[in-house]
C-alpha positions in Angstrom: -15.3 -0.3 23.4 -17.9 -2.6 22.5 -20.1 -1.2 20.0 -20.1 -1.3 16.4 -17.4 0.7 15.2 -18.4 3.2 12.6 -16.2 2.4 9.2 -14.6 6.1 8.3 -12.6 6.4 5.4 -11.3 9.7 2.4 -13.3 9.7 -0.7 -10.6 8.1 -2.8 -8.5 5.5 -3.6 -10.3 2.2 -2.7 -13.0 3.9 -0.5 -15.5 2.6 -2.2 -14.8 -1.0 -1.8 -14.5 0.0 1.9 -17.6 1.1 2.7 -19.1 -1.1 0.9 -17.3 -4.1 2.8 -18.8 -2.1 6.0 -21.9 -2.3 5.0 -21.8 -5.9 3.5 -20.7 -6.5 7.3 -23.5 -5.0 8.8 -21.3 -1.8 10.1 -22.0 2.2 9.3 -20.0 4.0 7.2 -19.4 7.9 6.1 -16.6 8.9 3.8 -15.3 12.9 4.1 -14.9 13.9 0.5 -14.1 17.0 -1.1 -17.0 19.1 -2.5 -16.7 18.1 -6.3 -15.9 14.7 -5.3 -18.8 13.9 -2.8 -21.1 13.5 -5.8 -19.6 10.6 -6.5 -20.2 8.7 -3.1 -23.6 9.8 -3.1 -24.8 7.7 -6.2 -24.6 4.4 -3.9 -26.8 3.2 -1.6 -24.3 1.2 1.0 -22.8 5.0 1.6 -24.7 5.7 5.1 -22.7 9.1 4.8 -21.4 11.9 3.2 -19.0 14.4 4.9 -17.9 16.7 2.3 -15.5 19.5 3.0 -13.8 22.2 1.3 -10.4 20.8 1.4 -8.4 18.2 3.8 -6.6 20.7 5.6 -9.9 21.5 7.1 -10.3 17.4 8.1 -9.0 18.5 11.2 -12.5 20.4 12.5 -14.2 16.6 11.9 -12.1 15.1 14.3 -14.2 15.4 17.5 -16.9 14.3 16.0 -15.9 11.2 14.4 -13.7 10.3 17.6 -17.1 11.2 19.3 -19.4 8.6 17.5 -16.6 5.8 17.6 -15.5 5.9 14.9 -12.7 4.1 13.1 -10.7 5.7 9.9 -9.6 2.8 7.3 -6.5 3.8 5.6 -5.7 3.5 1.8 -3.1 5.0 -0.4 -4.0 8.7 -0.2 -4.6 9.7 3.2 -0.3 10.7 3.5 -0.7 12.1 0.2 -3.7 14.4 1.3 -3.4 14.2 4.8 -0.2 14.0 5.8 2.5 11.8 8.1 2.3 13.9 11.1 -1.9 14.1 11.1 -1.6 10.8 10.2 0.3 9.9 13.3 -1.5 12.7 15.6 -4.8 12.8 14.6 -7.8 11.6 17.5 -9.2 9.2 16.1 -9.1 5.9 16.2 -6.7 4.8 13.7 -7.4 0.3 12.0 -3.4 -0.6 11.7 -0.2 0.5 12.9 0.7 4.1 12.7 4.8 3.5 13.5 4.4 1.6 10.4 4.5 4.8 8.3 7.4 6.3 8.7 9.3 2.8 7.4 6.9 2.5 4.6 7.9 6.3 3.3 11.4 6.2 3.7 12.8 4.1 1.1 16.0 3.4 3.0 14.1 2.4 5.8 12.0 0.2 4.5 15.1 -1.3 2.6 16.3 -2.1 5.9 12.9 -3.9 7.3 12.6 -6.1 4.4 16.5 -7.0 4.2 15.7 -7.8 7.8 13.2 -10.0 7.0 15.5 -12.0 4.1 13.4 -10.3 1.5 15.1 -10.8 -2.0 15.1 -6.8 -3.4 17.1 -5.7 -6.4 20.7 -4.2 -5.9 20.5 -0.4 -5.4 23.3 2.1 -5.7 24.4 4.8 -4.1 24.9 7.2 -6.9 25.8 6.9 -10.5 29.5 5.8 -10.1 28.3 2.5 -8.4 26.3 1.1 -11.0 27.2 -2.2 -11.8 24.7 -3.9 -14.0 22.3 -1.9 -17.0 20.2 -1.1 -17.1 18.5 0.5 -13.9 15.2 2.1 -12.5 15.6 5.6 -10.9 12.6 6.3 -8.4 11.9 10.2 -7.4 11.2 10.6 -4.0 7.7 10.8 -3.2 6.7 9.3 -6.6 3.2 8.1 -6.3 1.6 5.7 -9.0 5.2 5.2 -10.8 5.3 8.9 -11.8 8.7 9.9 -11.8 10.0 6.9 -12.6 12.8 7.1 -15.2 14.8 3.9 -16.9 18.4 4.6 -17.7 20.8 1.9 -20.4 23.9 3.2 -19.9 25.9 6.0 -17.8 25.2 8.7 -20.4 21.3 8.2 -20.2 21.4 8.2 -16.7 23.6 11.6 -16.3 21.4 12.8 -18.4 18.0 12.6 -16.6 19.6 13.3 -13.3 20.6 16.6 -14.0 17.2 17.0 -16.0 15.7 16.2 -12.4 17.6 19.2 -10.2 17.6 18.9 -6.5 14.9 16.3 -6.3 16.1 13.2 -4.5 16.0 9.7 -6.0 16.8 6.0 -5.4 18.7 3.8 -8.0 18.0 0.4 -8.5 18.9 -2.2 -11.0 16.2 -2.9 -13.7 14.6 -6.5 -13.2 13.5 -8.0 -16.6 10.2 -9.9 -15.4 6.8 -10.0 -14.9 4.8 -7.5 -12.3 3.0 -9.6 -9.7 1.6 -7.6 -6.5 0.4 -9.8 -3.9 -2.4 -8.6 -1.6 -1.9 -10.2 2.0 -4.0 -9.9 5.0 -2.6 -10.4 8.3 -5.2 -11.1 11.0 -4.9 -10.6 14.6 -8.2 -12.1 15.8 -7.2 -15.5 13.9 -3.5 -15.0 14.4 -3.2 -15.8 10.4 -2.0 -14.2 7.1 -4.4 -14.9 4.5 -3.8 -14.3 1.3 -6.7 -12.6 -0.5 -5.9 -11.4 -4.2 -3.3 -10.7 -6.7 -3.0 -8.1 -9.4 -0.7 -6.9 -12.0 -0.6 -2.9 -13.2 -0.7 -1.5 -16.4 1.7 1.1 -16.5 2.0 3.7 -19.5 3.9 3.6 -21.7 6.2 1.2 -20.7 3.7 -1.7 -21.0 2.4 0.3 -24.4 5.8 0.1 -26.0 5.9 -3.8 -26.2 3.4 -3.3 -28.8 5.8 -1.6 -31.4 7.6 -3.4 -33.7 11.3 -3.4 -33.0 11.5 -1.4 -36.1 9.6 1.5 -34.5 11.2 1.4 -31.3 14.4 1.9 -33.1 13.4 5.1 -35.3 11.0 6.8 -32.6 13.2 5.8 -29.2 10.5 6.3 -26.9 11.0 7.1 -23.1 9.9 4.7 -20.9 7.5 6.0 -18.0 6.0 4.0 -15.5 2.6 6.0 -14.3 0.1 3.2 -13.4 -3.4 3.6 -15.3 -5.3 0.1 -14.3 -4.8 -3.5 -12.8 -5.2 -6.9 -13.8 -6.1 -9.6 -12.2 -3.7 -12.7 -12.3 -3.1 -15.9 -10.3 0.6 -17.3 -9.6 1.2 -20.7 -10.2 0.3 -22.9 -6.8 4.3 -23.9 -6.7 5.1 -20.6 -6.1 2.3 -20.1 -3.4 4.3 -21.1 -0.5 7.2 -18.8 -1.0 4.8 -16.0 -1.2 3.2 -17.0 2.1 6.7 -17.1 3.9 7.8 -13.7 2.2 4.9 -12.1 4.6 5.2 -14.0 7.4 8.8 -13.2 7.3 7.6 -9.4 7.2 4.9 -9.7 9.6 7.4 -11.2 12.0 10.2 -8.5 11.8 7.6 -5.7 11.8 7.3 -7.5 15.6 10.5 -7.0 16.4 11.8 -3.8 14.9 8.7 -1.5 14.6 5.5 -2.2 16.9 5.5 -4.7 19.4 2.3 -6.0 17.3 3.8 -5.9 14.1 2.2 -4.9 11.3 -1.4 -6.4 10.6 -4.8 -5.7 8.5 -4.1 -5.5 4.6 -0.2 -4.7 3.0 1.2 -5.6 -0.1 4.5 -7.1 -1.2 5.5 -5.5 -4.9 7.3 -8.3 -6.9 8.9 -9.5 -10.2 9.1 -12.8 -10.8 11.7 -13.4 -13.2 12.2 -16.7 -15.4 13.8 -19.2 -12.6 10.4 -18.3 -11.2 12.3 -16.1 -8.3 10.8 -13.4 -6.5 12.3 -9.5 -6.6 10.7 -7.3 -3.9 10.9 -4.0 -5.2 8.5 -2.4 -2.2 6.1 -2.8 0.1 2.7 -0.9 0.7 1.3 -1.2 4.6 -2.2 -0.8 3.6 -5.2 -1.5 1.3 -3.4 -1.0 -2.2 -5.8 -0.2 -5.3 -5.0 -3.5 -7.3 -7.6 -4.8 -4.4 -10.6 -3.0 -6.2 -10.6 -6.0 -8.9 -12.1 -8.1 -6.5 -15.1 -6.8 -5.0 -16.9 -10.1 -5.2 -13.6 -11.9 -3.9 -10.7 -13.7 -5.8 -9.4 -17.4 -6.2 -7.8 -17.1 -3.4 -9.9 -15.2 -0.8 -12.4 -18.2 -1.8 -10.3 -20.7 -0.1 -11.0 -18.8 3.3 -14.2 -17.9 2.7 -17.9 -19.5 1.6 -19.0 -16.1 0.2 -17.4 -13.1 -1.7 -14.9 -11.5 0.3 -13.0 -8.3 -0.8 -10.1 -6.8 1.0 -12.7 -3.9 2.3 -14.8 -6.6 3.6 -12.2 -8.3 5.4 -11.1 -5.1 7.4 -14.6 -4.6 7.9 -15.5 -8.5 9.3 -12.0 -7.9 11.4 -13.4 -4.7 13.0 -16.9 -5.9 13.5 -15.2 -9.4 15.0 -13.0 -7.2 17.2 -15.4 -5.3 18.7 -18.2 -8.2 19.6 -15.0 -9.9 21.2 -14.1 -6.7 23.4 -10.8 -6.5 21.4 -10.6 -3.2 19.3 -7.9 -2.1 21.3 -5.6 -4.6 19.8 -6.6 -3.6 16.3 -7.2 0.4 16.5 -4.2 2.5 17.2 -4.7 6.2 19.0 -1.9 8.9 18.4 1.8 7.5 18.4 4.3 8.9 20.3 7.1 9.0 17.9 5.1 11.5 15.6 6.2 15.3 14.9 9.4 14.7 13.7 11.2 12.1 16.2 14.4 10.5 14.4 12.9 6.7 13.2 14.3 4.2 15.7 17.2 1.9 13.6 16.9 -1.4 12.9 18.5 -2.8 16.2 15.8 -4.9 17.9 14.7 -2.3 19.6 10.9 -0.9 19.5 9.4 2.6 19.9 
């Protein structure tokens, strides 16, 4: 396949700095909103298209056509949330990035394994509320999106507490790292054989970054709940010491993505999570496998997308240059993935080596 791919993403997420990477690379684009939502893609000019529907359970209908006019879906953060991990996995369409990639980025053990793998420094997690050896400690919900669900617990009493407040809903426990919030935005390219590093944000999270502004006083007589439900993003730039360690982090992913998941890894845009605490160490605390939202700050590029590029350069643009790149080479095959075989259910292969 040749031709100029067509740029497909959801109305959501970071869809618009998507299509407008697209079309900053000279490539079509349509996004399939809902109805309600389409009205908001329809106020720009770079949006070639508009596909609205009445809900994404009916994205199904659409996908003859798209896989008919070549064109490629762009993933971000809410296409398992509205589309699901099977469709994602089955659907025929062509598909920028790994799809046996998914299943370790949704199942928090999983991808515990993979980074551990790749000598990623994580913080301790128990196994249930007997184990816990250092207070406090961060509870995540399963299938918490945006920090919501997200409880802090000081001592064995709080934590008993809120876990039988949550019922039959699972969770992960994990000691609470005291740091700063620094999510690094990588880029792994397959046409330059390269990660890039392209921006770097922080997240405002209510009202745990709220209660900092209380006096101690306050905190004391009102004893607010924490809650971690991210409402906006910062930019910020890590010190250039620190720069290096962050590159070899993601190579160190990239690599054992190659050896454990897809014979070709993991590539386009992920994101490494971290807290960097006072000895200026890193703490992993997850990893996204796609364009993450923090990348919206940077439309007209970042610090560090600058040093690989002589104009502005968002993430969007990037997987939109890649795909355009790719296809004047004859290469799309080795960046767009069709339906994978281990959808529908198939046990997730361990960590041994081997690949699916």
């Amino acid at each position: 396949m040749s031709r100029k791919p067509i740029v497909a993403t959801l109305g959501s997420h970071s869809a618009l700095q998507i299509l407008k990477g697209a079309a900053d690379e000279g490539l079509s684009n349509t996004v399939i909103a809902t109805r309600g939502r389409d009205a908001l893609y329809r106020r720009y000019p770079f949006v070639d298209e508009v596909m609205a529907i009445d809900g994404y359970d009916r994205f199904g209908a659409l996908e003859p056509e798209l896989k008919a006019r070549g064109a490629v879906l762009v993933p971000h953060g809410s296409f398992v949330a509205y589309l699901g991990e099977t469709l994602n996995q089955t659907m025929d369409v062509g598909y920028y990035g790994s799809r046996n990639v998914l299943r370790w980025e949704a199942d928090r053990a999983l991808q515990r394994e993979w980074l551990e793998a790749a000598d990623i420094p994580m913080p301790a997690e128990y196994a249930g509320p007997d184990s816990v050896e250092h207070w406090p400690v961060l509870v995540k919900t399963d299938g918490a999106a945006g920090g919501s669900g997200y409880f802090l617990a000081n001592s064995p009493d709080s934590l008993a507490r809120q876990l039988e407040a949550l019922g039959d809903i699972g969770y992960t426990i994990q000691r609470y790292i005291v740091g700063v919030t620094l999510y690094v935005h990588y880029f792994q390219s397959v046409l330059h054989d390269r990660l890039e590093i392209l921006s770097m944000d922080r997240r405002y999270e209510t009202n745990v970054d709220a209660i900092g502004r209380l006096p101690i006083t306050a905190q004391r007589e009102l004893e607010p709940e924490p809650s971690y439900v991210v409402v906006g993003n910062s930019p910020l730039v890590l010190r250039e010491s620190m720069l290096e360690e962050a590159y070899r982090m993601g190579e160190r992913v990239v690599a054992t993505a190659r050896e454990r998941i897809d014979p070709r890894g993991l590539w386009g845009p992920f994101c490494l999570e971290t807290i960097i605490t006072p000895d200026l160490k890193f703490h992993v605390i997850e990893i996204s496998c796609r364009i993450v939202a923090g990348t919206n700050l940077f439309v007209h590029g970042s610090p560090y997308a600058a040093m690989f590029f002589d104009e502005p350069m968002s993430t969007g643009r990037r997987i939109a240059r890649e795909l355009r790149e790719a296809a004047e080479a004859g290469r799309l095959d080795e960046i767009v993935t069709g339906p994978t075989a281990i959808a529908g259910g198939a046990a997730p292969h361990a960590l041994t080596g081997d690949t699916p």
